[in-house]
C-alpha positions in Angstrom: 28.2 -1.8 -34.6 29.1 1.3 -35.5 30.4 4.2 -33.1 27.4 6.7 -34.0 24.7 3.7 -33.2 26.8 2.7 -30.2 26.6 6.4 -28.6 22.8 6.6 -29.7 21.6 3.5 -28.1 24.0 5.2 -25.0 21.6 8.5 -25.0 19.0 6.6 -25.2 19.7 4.2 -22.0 20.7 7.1 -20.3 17.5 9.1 -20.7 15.6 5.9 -19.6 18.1 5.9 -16.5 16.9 9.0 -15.8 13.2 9.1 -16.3 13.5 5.8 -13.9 15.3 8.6 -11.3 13.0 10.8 -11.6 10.3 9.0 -10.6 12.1 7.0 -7.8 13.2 10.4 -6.3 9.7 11.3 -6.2 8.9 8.7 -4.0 11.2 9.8 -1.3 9.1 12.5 0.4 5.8 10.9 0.2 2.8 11.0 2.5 1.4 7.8 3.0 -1.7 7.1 2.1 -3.7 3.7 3.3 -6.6 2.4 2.7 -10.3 3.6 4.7 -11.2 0.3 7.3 -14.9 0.5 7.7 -17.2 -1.6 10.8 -20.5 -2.3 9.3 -23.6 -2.9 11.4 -27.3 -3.4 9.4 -30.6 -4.3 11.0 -33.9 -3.5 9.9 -34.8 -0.1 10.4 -30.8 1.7 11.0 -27.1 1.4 9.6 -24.4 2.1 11.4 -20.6 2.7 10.4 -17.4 3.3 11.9 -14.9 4.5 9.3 -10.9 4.6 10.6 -9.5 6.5 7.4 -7.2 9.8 6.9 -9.9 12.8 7.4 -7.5 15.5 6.2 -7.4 13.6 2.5 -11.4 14.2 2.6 -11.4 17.8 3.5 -8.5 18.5 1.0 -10.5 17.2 -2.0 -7.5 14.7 -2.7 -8.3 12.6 -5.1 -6.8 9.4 -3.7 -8.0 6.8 -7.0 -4.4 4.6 -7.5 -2.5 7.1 -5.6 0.3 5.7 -2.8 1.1 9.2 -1.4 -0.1 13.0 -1.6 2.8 14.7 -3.4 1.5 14.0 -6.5 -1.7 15.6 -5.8 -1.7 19.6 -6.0 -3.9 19.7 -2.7 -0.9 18.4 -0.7 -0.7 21.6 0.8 -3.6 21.8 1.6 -3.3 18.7 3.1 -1.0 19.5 5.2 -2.5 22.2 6.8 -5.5 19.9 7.9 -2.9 17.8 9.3 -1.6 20.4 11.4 -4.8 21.1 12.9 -5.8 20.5 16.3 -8.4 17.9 16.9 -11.4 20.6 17.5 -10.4 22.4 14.8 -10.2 19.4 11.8 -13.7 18.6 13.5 -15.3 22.0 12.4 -13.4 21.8 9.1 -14.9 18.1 8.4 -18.6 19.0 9.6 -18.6 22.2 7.6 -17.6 20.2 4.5 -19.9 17.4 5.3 -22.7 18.8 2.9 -19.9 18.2 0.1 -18.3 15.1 1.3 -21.3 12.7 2.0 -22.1 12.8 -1.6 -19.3 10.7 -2.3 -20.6 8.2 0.2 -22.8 5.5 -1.9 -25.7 3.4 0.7 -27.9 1.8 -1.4 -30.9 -0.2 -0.3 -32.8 -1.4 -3.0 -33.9 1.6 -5.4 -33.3 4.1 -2.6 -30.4 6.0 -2.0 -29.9 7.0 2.0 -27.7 9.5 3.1 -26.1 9.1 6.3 -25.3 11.2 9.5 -22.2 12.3 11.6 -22.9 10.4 15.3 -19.1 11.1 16.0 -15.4 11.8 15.5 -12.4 10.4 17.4 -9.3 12.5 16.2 -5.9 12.6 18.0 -3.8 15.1 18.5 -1.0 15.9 15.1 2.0 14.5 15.4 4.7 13.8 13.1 3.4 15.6 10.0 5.1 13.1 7.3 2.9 10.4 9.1 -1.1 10.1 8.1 -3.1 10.6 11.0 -6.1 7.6 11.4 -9.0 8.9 12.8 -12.5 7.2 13.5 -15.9 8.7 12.3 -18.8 7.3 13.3 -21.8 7.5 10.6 -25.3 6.5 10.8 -28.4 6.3 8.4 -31.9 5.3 8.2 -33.2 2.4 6.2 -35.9 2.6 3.8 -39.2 0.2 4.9 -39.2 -3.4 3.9 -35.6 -5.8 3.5 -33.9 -5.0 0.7 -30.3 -5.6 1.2 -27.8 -2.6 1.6 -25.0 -2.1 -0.9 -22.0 0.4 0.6 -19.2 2.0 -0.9 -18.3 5.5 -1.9 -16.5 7.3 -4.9 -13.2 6.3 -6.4 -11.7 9.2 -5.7 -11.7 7.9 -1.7 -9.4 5.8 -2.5 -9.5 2.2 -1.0 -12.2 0.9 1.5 -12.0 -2.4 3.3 -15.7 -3.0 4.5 -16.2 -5.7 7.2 -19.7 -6.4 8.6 -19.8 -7.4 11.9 -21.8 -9.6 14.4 -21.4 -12.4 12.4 -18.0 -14.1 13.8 -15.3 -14.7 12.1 -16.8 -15.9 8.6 -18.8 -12.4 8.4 -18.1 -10.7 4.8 -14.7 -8.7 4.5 -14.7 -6.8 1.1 -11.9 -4.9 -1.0 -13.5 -2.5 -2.7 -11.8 -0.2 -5.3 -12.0 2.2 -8.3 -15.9 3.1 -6.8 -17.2 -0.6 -6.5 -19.8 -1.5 -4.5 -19.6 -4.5 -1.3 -21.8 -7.2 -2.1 -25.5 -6.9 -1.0 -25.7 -6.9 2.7 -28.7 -8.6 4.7 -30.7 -7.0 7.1 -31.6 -9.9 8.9 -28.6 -11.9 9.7 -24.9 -11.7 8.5 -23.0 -12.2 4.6 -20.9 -14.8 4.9 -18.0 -16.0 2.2 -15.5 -19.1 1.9 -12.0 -19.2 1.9 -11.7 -19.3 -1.8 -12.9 -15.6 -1.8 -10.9 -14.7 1.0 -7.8 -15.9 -0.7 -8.6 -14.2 -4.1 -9.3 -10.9 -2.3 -5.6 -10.9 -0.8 -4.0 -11.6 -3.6 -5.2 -8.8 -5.0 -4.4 -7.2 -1.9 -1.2 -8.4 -1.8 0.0 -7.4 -5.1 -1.4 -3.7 -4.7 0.6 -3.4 -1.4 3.6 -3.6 -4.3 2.0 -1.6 -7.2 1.2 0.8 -6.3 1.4 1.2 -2.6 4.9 -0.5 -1.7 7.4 2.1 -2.4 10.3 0.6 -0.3 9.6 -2.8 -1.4 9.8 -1.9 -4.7 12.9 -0.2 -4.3 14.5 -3.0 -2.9 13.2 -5.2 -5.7 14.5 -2.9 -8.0 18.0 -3.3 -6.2 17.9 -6.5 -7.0 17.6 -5.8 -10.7 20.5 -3.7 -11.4 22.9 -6.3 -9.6 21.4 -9.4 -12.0 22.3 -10.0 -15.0 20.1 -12.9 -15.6 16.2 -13.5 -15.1 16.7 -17.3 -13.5 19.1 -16.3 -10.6 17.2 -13.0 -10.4 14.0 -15.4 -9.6 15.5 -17.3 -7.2 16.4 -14.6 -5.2 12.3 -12.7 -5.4 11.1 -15.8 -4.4 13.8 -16.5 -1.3 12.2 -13.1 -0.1 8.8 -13.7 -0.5 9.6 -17.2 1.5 11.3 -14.7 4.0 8.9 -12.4 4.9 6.2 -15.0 4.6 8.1 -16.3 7.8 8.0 -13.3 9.7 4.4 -12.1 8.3 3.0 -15.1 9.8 4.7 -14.6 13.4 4.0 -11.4 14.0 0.7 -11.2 12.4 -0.3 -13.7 15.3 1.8 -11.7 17.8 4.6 -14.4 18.7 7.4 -12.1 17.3 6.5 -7.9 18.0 8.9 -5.3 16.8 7.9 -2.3 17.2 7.5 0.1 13.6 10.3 2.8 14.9 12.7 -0.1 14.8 11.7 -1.7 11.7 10.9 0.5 9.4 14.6 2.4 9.9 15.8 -1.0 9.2 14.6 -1.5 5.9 14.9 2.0 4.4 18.5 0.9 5.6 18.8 -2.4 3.6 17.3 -0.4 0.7 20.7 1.4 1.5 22.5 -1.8 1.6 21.3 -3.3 -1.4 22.0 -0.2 -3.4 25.5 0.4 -2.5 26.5 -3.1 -2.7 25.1 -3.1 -6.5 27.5 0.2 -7.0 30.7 -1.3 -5.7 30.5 -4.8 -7.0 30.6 -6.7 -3.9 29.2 -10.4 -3.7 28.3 -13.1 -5.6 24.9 -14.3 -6.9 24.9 -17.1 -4.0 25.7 -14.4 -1.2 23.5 -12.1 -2.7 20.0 -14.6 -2.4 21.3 -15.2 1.3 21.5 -11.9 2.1 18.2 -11.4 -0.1 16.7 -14.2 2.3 17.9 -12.5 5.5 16.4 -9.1 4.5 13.1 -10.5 3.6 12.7 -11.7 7.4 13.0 -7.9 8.2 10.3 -7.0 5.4 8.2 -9.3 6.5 7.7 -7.4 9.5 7.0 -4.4 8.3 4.2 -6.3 6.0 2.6 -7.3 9.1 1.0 -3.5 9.7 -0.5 -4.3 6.4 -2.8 -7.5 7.3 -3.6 -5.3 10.6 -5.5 -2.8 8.0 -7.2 -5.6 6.1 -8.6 -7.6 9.4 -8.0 -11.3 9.0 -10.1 -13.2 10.3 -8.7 -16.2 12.6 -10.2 -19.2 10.7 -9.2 -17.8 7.3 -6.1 -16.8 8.2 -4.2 -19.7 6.4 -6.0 -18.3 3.1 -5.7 -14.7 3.8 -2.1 -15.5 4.3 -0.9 -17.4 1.3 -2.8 -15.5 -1.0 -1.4 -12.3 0.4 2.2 -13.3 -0.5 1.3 -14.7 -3.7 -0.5 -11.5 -4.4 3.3 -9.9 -3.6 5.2 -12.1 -5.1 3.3 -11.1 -8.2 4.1 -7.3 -7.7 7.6 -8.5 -7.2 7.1 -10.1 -10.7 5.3 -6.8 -12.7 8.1 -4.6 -10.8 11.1 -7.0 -12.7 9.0 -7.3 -15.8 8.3 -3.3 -15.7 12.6 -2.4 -15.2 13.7 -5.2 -18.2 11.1 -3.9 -20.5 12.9 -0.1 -19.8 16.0 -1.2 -19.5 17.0 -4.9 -20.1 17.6 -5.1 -24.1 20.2 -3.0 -22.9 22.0 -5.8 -20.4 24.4 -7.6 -22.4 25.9 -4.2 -23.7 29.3 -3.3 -22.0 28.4 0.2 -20.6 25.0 -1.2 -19.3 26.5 -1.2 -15.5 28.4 2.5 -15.6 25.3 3.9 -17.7 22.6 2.5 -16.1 23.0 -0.2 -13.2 25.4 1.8 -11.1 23.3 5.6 -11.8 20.1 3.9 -10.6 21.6 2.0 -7.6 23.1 5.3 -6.4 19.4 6.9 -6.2 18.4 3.7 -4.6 20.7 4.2 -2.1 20.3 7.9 -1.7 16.7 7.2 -1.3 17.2 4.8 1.8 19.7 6.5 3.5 16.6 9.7 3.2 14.4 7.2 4.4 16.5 5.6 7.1 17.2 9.7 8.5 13.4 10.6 8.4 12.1 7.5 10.0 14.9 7.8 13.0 15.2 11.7 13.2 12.3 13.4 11.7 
């Protein structure tokens, strides 16, 4: 190959390099965003809610469709005003734009549309700021005459709602609902019930959106583990010895035999992000070490996953289902992550400059995001 192509094909990796910085350094200062957890009650005349979700995303007119964070929102700021708010004062904001927000709030019952009510708000005090603040409002409609079932859900722009009626034990529905869906058709005598099968499928999906687009240190990581391989089938290996990992550790804390708290564990892994990225710069290890060490900080992952399943509510009997189909569902995100960096990046490989152009550059703002990570989650 010529010199001219050879420095060409060296822009060019370079420039992919650092659109891939770019984008991971706008990760680093991210407000969380999680999804809305909604308690569903219907009889025959009433429905009531109780919503635990991020009011200050609501007031700000966020739109929160595919979003992980805030930052990439221009009402951020605004934002984070409402989040420094005291608890009175968020209230007054919320009911003064409750005229505004209830139309994104969809409660169908038959041909009629309902609108509901604000019974109540529980809101805590602000805290830390880089931290979303979960607070509880209580809602409350009347249902037209006759039994029509109730469909619920509200505008994409909402972001995700996990809807879960209750009063019907532990096989009661439990529905995902995204980009504006709708839950399925709720009775108002009695409760929606669904198998396992549709328990596991939802957490799959579930699982692989707590990758794309929500886990921003676990893709880190995975991307770690990119720029040290150099082929897909060790590579693999060493996905799937974390998946295994964290599995382990999902399933004990998830039923409270092993409890770490957050402000330990999340410091952690921001740290191993740290880890994996200077370890990739210097050339330590060997693809054996590496999957052991892989394995070792996929136990410590799997412990900060364990929040996640708290949001989504498993239910006991299903919790086999809900379990293995939420680590599938992440060790398909792992996949689409790997997939994602070698269609960028991996024709370039086999080329000798591909570790000081490219590996090396985006391990360093790996690790620079970590270390970030590991002094706001400990000091901040």
């Amino acid at each position: 190959m010529s010199v001219f192509p050879s420095r060409l094909m060296q822009s060019l990796a370079r420039a992919v390099a650092l659109s891939m910085a770019l984008v991971l350094g706008s990760m680093a200062s991210a407000h969380e965003i999680r999804p809305s957890v909604a308690d569903v009650e219907v009889d025959e005349a009433e429905l009531r809610m109780s919503i635990r979700l991020t009011l200050e995303s609501f007031v700000a007119g966020i739109n929160l469709e595919g979003l992980e964070n805030t930052n990439f929102s221009p009402e951020a700021a605004l934002y984070d005003q409402f989040r420094a708010m005291t608890p009175a004062a968020l209230e007054a904001a919320v009911r003064a734009d409750w005229p505004r927000i209830v139309q994104g709030f969809v409660i169908e019952s038959g041909d009629t549309r309902v609108v509901p009510e604000i019974v109540g708000m529980t809101i805590p005090a602000p805290g830390n700021l880089e931290l979303p603040r979960d607070s509880t409002l209580i809602l409350r409609a009347d249902l037209p005459e006759g039994d029509a079932p109730v469909q619920i859900g509200w505008d994409a722009s909402y972001g995700e709602l996990v809807l879960r009626q209750v009063g019907g034990g532990e096989e009661a529905y439990e529905g995902f609902l995204t980009g504006g869906d709708l839950s399925e058709p709720l009775p108002r005598a009695g409760v929606l019930t669904e198998s396992a099968w549709a328990v596991f499928l939802r957490y799959v999906g579930a699982g692989f959106e707590h990758i794309i687009p929500l886990g921003l240190d676990h893709i880190l990581f995975v991307l770690g583990l990119f720029f040290f391989a150099t082929r897909f089938g060790p590579l693999f290996w060493q996905v799937t010895a974390f998946t295994l990992a964290h599995t382990i550790t999902l399933a004990l804390a998830a039923n409270n035999i092993v409890s770490i708290p957050a402000s330990v564990v999340e410091p952690l892994i921001a740290a191993s992000i740290v880890y994996v990225g200077v370890e990739n710069t210097f050339g330590w290890g060997n693809v054996r070490g590496r999957t052991a060490l892989v394995f070792a900080f996929g136990l410590l992952h799997g412990l900060g996953f364990a929040s996640v399943l708290g949001d989504y509510g498993i239910a006991t009997e299903r919790f086999a289902a809900a379990l293995i189909g939420f680590n599938i569902g992440v060790e398909f995100g792992q996949l689409a992550v790997i997939a994602i960096a070698f269609a960028l990046v991996g024709w370039f490989i086999r080329r000798d400059w591909y570790r000081r152009v490219i590996a090396i550059p985006a391990s360093l703002v790996i690790a620079a995001i970590g270390a970030y990570w590991v002094v706001e989650r400990t000091l901040l």
